[in-house]
C-alpha positions as CSV (number, residue, x, y, z in Angstrom):
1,X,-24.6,-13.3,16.3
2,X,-22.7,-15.5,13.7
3,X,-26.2,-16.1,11.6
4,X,-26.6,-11.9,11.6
5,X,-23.0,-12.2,9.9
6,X,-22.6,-15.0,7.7
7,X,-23.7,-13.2,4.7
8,X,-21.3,-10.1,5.5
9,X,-18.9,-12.5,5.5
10,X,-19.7,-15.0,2.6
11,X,-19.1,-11.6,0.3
12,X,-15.4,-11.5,1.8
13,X,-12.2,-12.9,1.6
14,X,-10.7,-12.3,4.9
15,X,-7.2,-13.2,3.9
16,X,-7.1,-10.1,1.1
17,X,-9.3,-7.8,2.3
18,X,-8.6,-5.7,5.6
19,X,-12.1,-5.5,7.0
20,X,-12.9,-6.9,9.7
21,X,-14.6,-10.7,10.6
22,X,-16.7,-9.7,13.0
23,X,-16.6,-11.2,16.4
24,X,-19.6,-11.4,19.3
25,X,-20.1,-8.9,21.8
26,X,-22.2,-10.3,24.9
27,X,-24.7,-8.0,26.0
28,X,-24.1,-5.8,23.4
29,X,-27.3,-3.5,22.4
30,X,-28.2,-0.4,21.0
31,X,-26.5,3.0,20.8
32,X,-23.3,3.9,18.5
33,X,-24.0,4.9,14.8
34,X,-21.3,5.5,11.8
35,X,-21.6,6.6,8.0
36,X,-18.7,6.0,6.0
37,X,-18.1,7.3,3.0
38,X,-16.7,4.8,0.1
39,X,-15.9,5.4,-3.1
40,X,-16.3,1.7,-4.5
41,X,-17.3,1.2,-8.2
42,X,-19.3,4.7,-7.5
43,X,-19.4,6.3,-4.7
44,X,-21.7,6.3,-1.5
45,X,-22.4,6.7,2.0
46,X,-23.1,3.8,4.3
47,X,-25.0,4.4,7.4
48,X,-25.2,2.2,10.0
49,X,-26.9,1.4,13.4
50,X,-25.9,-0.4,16.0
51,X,-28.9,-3.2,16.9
52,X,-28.2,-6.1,19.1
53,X,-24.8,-6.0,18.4
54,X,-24.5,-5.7,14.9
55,X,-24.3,-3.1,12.6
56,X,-27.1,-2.7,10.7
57,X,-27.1,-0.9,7.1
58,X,-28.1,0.6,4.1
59,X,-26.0,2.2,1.3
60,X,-26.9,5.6,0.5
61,X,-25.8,6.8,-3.1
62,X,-26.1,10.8,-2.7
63,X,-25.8,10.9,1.3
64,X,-27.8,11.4,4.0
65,X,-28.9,15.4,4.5
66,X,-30.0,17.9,7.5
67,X,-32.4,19.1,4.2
68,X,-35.9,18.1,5.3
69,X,-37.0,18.7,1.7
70,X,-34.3,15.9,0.4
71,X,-35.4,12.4,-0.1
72,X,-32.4,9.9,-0.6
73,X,-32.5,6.6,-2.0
74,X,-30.9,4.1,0.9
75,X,-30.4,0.3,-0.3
76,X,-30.6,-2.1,3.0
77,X,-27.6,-4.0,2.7
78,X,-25.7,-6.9,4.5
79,X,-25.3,-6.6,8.8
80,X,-21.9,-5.3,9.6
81,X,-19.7,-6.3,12.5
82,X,-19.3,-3.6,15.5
83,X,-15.5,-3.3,14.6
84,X,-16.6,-1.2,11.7
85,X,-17.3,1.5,13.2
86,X,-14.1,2.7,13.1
87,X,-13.2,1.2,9.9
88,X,-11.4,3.3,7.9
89,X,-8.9,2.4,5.1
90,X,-8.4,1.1,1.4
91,X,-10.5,-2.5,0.1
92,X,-8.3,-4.2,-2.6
93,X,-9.4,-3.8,-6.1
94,X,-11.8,-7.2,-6.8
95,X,-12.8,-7.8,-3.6
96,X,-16.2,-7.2,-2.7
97,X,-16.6,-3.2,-2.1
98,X,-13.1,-2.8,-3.4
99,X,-12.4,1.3,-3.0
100,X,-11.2,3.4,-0.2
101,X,-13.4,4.2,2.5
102,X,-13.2,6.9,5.5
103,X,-15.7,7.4,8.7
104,X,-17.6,10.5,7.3
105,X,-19.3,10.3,10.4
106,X,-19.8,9.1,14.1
107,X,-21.8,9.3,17.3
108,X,-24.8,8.0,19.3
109,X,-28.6,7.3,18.6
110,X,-31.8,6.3,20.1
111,X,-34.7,4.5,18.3
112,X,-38.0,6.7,18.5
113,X,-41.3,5.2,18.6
114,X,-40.3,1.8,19.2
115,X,-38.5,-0.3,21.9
116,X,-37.9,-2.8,19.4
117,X,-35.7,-1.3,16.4
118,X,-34.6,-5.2,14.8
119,X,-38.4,-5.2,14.5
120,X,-39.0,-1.7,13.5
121,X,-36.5,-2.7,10.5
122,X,-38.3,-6.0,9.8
123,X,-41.8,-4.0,9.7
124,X,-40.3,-1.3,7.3
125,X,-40.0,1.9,9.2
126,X,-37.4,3.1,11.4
127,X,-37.0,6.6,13.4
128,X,-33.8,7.5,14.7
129,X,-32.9,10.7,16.7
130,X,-28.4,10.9,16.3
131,X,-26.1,12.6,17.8
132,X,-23.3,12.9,15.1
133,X,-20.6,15.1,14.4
134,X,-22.5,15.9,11.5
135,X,-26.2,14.6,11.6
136,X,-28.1,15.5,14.5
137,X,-31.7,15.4,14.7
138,X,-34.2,12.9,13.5
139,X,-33.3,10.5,10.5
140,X,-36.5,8.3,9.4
141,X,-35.9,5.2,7.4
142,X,-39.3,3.7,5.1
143,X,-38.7,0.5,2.7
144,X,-39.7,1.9,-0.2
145,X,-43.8,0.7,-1.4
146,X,-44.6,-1.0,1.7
147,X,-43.2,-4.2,0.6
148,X,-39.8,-6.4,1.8
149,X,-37.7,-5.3,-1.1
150,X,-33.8,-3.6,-0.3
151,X,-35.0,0.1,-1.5
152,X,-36.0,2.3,1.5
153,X,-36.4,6.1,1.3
154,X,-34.2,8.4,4.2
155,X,-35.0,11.8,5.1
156,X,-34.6,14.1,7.9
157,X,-37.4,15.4,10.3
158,X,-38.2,19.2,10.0
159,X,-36.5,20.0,13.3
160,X,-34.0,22.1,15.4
161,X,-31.4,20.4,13.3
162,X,-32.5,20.5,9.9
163,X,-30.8,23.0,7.3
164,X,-32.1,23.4,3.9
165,X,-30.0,22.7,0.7
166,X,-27.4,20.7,2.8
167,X,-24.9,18.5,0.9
168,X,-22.8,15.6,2.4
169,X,-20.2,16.6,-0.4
170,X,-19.4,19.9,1.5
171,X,-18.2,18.2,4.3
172,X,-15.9,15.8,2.8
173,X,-13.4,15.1,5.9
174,X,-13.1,12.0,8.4
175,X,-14.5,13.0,11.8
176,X,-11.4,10.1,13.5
177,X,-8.8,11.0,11.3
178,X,-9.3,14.4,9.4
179,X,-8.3,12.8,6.2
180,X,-10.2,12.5,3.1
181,X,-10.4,9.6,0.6
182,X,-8.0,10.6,-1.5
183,X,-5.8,10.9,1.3
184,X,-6.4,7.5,3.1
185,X,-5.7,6.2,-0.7
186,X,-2.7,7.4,-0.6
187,X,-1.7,6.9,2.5
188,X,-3.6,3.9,5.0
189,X,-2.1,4.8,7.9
190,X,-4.4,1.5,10.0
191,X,-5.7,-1.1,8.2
192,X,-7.9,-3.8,10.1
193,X,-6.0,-7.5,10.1
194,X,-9.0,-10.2,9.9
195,X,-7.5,-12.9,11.4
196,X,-6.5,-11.2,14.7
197,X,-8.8,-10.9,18.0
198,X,-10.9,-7.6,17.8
199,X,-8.7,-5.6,20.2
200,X,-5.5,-6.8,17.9
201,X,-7.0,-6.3,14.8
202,X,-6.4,-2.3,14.3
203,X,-2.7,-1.9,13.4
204,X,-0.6,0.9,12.5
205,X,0.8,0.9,9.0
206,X,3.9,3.2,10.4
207,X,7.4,1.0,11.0
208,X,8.4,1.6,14.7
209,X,11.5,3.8,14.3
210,X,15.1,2.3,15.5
211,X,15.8,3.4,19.0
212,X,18.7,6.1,18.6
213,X,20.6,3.9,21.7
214,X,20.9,1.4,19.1
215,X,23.3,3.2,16.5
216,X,25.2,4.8,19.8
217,X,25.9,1.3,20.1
218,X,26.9,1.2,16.6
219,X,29.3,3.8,16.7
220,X,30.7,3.0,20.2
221,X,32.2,0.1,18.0
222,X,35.6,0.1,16.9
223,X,36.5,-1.5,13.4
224,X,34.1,-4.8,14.5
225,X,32.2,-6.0,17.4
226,X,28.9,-7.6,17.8
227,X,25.7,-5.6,17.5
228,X,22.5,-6.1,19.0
229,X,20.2,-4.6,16.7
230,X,16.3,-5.5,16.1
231,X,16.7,-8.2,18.9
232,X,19.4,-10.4,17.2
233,X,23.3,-10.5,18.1
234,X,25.4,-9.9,14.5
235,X,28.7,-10.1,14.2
236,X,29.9,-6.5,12.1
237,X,33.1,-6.4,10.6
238,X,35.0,-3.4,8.7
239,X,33.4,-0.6,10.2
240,X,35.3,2.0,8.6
241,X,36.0,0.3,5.3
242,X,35.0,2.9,2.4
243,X,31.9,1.3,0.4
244,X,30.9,4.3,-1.7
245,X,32.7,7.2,-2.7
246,X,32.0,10.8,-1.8
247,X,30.1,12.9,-3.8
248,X,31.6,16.3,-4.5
249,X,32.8,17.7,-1.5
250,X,31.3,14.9,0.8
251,X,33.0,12.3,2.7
252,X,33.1,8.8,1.6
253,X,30.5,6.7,2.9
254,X,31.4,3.6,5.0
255,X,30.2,0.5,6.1
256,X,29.3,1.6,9.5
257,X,27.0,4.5,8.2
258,X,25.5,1.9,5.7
259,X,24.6,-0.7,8.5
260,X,23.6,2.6,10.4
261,X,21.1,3.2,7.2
262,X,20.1,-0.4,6.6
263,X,19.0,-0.7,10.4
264,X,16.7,2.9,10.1
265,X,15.4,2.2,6.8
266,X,14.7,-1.8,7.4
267,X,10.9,-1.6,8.7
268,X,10.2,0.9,6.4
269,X,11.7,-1.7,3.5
270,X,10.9,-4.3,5.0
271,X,6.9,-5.1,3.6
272,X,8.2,-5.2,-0.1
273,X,10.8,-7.6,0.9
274,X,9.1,-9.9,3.6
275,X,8.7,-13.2,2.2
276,X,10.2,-13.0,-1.2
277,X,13.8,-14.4,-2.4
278,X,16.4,-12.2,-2.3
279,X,18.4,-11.3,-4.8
280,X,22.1,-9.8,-3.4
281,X,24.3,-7.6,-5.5
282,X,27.5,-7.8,-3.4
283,X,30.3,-5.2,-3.7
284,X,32.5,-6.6,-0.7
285,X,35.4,-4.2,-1.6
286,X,33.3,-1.5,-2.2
287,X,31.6,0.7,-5.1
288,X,34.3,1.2,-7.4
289,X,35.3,-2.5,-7.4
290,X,33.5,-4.8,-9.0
291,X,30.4,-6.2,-7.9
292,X,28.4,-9.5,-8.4
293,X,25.0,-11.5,-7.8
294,X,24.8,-13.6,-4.7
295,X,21.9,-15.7,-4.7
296,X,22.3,-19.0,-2.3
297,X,21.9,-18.1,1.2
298,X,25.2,-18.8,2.5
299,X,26.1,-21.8,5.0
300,X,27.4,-19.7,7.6
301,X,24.4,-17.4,7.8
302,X,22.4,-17.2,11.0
303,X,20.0,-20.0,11.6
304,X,17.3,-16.9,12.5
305,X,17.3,-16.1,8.8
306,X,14.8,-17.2,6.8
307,X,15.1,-19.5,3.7
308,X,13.8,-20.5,1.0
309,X,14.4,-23.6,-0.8
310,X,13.6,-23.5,-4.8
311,X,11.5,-26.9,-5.8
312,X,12.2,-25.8,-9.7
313,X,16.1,-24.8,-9.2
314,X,17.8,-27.4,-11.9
315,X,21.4,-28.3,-12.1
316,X,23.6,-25.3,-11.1
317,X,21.0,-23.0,-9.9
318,X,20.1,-21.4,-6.9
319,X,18.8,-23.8,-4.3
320,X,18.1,-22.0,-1.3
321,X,17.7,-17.8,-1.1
322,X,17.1,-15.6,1.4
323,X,13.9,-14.3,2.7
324,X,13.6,-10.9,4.4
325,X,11.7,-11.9,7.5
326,X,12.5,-9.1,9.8
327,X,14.4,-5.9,9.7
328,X,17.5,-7.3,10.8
329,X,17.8,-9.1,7.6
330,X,18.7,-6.5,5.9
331,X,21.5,-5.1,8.0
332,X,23.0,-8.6,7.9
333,X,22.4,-8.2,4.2
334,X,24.5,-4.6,4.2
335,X,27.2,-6.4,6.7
336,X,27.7,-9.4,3.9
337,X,28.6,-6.8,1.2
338,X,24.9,-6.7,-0.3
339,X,24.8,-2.8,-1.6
340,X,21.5,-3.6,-3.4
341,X,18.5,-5.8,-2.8
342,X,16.1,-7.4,-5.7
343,X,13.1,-8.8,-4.2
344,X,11.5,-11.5,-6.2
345,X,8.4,-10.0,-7.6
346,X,6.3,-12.8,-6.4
347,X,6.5,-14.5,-3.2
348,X,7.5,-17.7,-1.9
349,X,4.4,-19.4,-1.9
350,X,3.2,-18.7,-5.4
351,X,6.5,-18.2,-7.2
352,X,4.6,-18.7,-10.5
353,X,2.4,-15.8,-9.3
354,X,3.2,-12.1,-9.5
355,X,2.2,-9.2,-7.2
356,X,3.5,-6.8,-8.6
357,X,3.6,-6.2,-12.3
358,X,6.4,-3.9,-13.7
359,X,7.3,-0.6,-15.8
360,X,10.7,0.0,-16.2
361,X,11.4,3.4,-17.9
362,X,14.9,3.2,-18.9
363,X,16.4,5.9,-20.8
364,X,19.1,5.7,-23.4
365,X,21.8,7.7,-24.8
366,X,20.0,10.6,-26.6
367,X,17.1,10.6,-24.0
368,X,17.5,13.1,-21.9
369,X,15.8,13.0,-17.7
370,X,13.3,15.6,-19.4
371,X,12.5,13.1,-22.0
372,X,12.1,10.3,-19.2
373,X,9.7,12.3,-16.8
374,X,7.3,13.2,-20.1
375,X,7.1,9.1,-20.6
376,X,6.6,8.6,-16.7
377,X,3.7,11.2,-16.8
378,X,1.7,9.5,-19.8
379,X,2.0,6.4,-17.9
380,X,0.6,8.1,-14.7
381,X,-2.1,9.5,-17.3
382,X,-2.6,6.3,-19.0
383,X,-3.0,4.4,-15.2
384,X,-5.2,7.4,-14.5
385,X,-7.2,6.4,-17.0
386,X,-8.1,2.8,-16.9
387,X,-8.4,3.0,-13.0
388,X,-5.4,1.4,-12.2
389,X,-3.6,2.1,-8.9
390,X,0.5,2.5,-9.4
391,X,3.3,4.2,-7.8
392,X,6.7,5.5,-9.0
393,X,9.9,5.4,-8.2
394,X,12.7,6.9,-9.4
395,X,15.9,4.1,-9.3
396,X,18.4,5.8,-7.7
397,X,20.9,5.5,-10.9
398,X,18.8,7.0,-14.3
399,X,15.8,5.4,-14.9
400,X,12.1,5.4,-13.4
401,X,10.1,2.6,-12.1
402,X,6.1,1.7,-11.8
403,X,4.7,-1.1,-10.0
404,X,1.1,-1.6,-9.8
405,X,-0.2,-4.6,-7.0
406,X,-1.9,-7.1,-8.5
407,X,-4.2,-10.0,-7.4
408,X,-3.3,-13.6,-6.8
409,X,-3.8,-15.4,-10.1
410,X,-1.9,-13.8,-12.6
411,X,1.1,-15.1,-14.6
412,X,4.0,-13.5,-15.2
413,X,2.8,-14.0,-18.9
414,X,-0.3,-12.1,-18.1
415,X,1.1,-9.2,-16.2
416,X,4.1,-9.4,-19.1
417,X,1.3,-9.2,-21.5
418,X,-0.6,-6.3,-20.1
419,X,2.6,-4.2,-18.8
420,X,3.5,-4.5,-22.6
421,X,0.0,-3.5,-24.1
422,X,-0.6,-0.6,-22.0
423,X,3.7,0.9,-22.6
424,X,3.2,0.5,-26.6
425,X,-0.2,2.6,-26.2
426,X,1.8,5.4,-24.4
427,X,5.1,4.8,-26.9
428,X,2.7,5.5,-30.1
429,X,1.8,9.3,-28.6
430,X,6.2,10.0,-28.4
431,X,7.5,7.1,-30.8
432,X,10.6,9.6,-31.6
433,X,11.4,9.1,-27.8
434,X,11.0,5.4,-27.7
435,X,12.8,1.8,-29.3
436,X,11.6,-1.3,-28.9
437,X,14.6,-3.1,-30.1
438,X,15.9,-5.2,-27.5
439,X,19.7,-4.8,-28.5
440,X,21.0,-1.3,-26.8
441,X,23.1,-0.3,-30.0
442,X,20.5,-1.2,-32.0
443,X,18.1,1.7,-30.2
444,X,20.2,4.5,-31.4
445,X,20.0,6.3,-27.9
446,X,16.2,5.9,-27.7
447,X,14.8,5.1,-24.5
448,X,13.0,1.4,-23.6
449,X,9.9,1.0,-22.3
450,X,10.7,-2.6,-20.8
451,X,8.2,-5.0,-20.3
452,X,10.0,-8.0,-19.9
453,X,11.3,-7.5,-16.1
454,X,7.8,-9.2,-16.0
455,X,9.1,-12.6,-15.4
456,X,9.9,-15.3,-12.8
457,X,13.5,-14.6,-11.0
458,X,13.5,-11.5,-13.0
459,X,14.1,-8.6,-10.6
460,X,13.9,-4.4,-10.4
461,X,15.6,-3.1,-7.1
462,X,13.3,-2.6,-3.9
463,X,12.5,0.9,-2.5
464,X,15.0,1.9,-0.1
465,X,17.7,0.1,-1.4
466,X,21.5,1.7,-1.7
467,X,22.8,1.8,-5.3
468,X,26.6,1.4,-5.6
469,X,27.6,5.0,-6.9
470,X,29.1,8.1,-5.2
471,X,26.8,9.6,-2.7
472,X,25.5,5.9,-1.8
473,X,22.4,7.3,-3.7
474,X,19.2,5.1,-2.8
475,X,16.3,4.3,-5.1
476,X,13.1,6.0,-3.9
477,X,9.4,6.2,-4.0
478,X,7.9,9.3,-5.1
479,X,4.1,10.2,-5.0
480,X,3.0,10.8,-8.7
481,X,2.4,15.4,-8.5
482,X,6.7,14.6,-8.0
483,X,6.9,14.1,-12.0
484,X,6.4,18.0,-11.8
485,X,8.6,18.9,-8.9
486,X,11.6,20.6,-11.3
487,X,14.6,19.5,-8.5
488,X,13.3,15.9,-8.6
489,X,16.3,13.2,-10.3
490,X,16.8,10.1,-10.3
491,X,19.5,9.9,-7.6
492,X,18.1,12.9,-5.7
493,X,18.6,10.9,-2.4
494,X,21.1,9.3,-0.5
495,X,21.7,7.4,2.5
496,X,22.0,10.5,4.1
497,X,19.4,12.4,2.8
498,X,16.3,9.8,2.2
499,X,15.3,9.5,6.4
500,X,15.0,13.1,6.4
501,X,12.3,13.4,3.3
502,X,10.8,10.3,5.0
503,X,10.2,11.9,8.4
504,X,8.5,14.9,5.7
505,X,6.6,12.9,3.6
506,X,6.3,9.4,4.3
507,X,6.4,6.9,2.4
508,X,4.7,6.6,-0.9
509,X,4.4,3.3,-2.1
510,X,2.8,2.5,1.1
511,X,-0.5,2.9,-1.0
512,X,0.2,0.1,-2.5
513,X,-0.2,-2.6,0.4
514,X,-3.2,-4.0,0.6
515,X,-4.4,-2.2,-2.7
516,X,-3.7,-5.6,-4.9
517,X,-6.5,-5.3,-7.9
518,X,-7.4,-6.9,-10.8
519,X,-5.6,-5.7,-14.5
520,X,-8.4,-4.4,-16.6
521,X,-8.3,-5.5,-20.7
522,X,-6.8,-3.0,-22.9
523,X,-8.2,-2.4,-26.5
């Protein structure tokens, strides 16, 4: 089994990409089938057997057909482990097949003519009679010139089954999940997690919700107490203290209805906080006081949380910061006066190393929102473009954000470098909207494209996060046809407001995990 593998898996890097290993399956023989349809560097169809517990397959540019008069190119690629059967999700950009990839189609099949279908392959010719969702009837497989070269010819049998002029591209849709590529793109709801036994290894992407008992707890409270929230005992002081005022013809919002939001919110937060350094803005006495930067993970802090110890901090500097480990690191964050959180944009183990890089639209005096969405949309255009996967988000206060996943490798130069190359390309098309003077007086009210958030300990605030204004307005992800949506603004949400649009819509930037891809030059 692990000699029918070991080329599948010399092409991968298990530890970025979210296909599966492969593991053995005694006894294992003949009789599933899938074809996926992937839209790598171009897209195609990949049809595979299963034979002796593998999944053996070819890549099929234009699709296999019920058109008997069709003949389709099929390249003989690579085994493929069982688990891919139901693989269905997004590759990173740079790995090996990078693209986003759906099961096109499922089922059952029996070799024809043979008893022996590893050896039918081996000798060049293979007849198959499947019992898809789609392809029924009799599929026959011929290397192409008689020889032992990859390019083999698939067509369907004049049978029962067979329909004339029948296109694979008519029937676009996942037979397991009813989605198509664009929406598994957008949205991976399962990814496959390599280093986990086969029956572990298909997770969902979607955050368990907080039990409602758990904020009935909350509020059974009086002005402290201890709350047991996300499996760990914190201690929660000044319930009802006012944090943020009310916006017109609101109540105020208090701490208890921000620890209340911290705890729902937390798993959905949680994956673009996990295991970076954490960056607090603290307003202990509330919005309208002022507020400053916490950085050092506090003595008295819970041993549970995690920390992280700087190697470069000199003199004076941070030593040790925070690192989101779990959802209830973020309520204690809210309970120790954190309003906002600013993730690192690398992690802890490549600090050097960025995973994100950055656009950070922020408007000036004389730029008006309308002026701000027109930049956001010719950077969606400009991404569009080049092939570059991004999301938006507007900040909750006035600007717009766009972070785009990047592979390991980069420097903050190089992500600085290319944010800044690809912003001055979209600033020449509406220079009277833009300055690139660093100084704000000196940009007479233009608006900045800002490319220099690209850099270590240099932080934009994470999606989900409070921002310390009336209204407790929160800084959300948007999915990019929102530029058009004429109600959208920058502090749209709330506290109150954001869980409800989640529940609607999901979450957006969620198309971004596990889509880390390589920065293409710019001329």
């Amino acid at each position: 089994m692990a000699g029918k593998l070991d080329v599948y898996r010399r092409k991968r890097d298990f530890a970025r990409t979210p296909e599966p290993a492969g593991a053995p399956e005694p006894g294992a023989g003949t009789g599933r089938f899938v074809v996926q349809r992937h839209r790598a560097r171009r897209l195609h169809y990949d049809l595979r057997f299963e034979i002796d517990g593998v999944l053996v397959s070819w890549a099929v540019p234009k699709g296999p057909t019920l058109d008997p008069k069709a003949r389709r190119l099929a390249v003989h690629v690579e085994d493929h482990p069982i688990e891919y059967l139901l693989f269905e999700g997004v590759i990173p950009s740079g790995e090996y097949g990078g693209g986003d990839v759906i099961v096109w189609d499922t089922g059952t099949w029996e070799p024809v003519h043979t008893d022996d279908p590893r050896a039918a392959v081996e000798a060049g010719e293979l007849h198959a009679e499947v019992h898809g969702h789609k392809l029924r009837g009799r599929l026959v497989l011929v290397r192409r010139d008689g020889g032992d070269g990859d390019d083999w010819m698939l067509l369907h049998k004049r049978d029962e089954h067979a329909v004339e002029g029948w296109d694979a591209e008519d029937h676009p849709v996942s037979v397991i999940s009813g989605r198509t590529n664009d929406e598994v793109k957008a949205d991976p709801d399962r990814l496959w997690r390599s280093d986990a036994p086969a029956a572990e290894a298909s997770v969902s992407l979607l955050p368990e919700p907080l039990p409602d008992e758990a904020i009935d707890e909350l509020e059974a409270l009086g002005k402290q107490g201890t709350w047991e929230v996300f499996g760990r005992r914190l201690k929660v002081t000044n319930l009802d203290k006012v944090l943020f005022p009310g916006r017109a013809g609101e109540p105020p919002v208090t701490k208890r209805e921000l620890l209340a939001y911290a705890a729902r919110i937390a798993p959905v937060a949680l994956p673009y906080l996990e295991g970076r350094a954490l960056n607090m803005h603290r307003y202990p006495e509330g919005a309208e006081r002022p507020g400053f930067w916490h950085k050092q993970r506090p003595e008295h802090a819970p041993e549970w949380l995690e920390c992280w110890e700087n190697p470069d901090a000199d003199e004076g500097e941070t030593t040790a910061y925070v690192v989101p480990g779990e959802p209830a690191a973020l309520v204690w964050a809210a309970n120790f006066g954190a309003l906002e959180w600013h993730p690192w944009t690398s992690r802890t183990e490549r600090p050097h190393e960025p995973s994100y890089a950055l656009i950070d639209l922020d408007p000036g005096e004389r730029t008006g929102w309308e002026d701000l969405l027109v930049l956001a949309r010719l950077h969606r255009t400009a991404l569009d473009h080049v092939g570059v996967t991004g999301r938006a988000k507007v900040t909750g206060r006035r600007g717009i954000q766009i972070w785009i996943p990047v592979v390991a490798g980069y420097t903050f130069e190089d992500t600085r470098a290319w944010v800044e190359t690809l912003s001055r390309t979209v600033g020449k098309v509406v220079p009277e909207l833009v300055s690139w003077k660093w100084e704000v007086k000196a940009r007479k009210g233009l608006a900045r494209l800002d490319y220099t958030q690209n850099a270590i300990n240099k932080t934009l605030v994470a999606p989900y996060s409070p921002r310390p204004a009336a209204g407790a307005p929160v800084s959300v992800p948007i999915e990019w046809d929102e530029l058009d949506d004429p109600d959208l603004r920058p502090d749209r949400w709330t506290v109150r407001t954001v869980l409800d649009r989640l529940a609607e819509r999901g979450d957006p930037f969620r198309a971004l995990l596990g889509a880390a891809q390589e920065l293409p030059e710019l001329t």
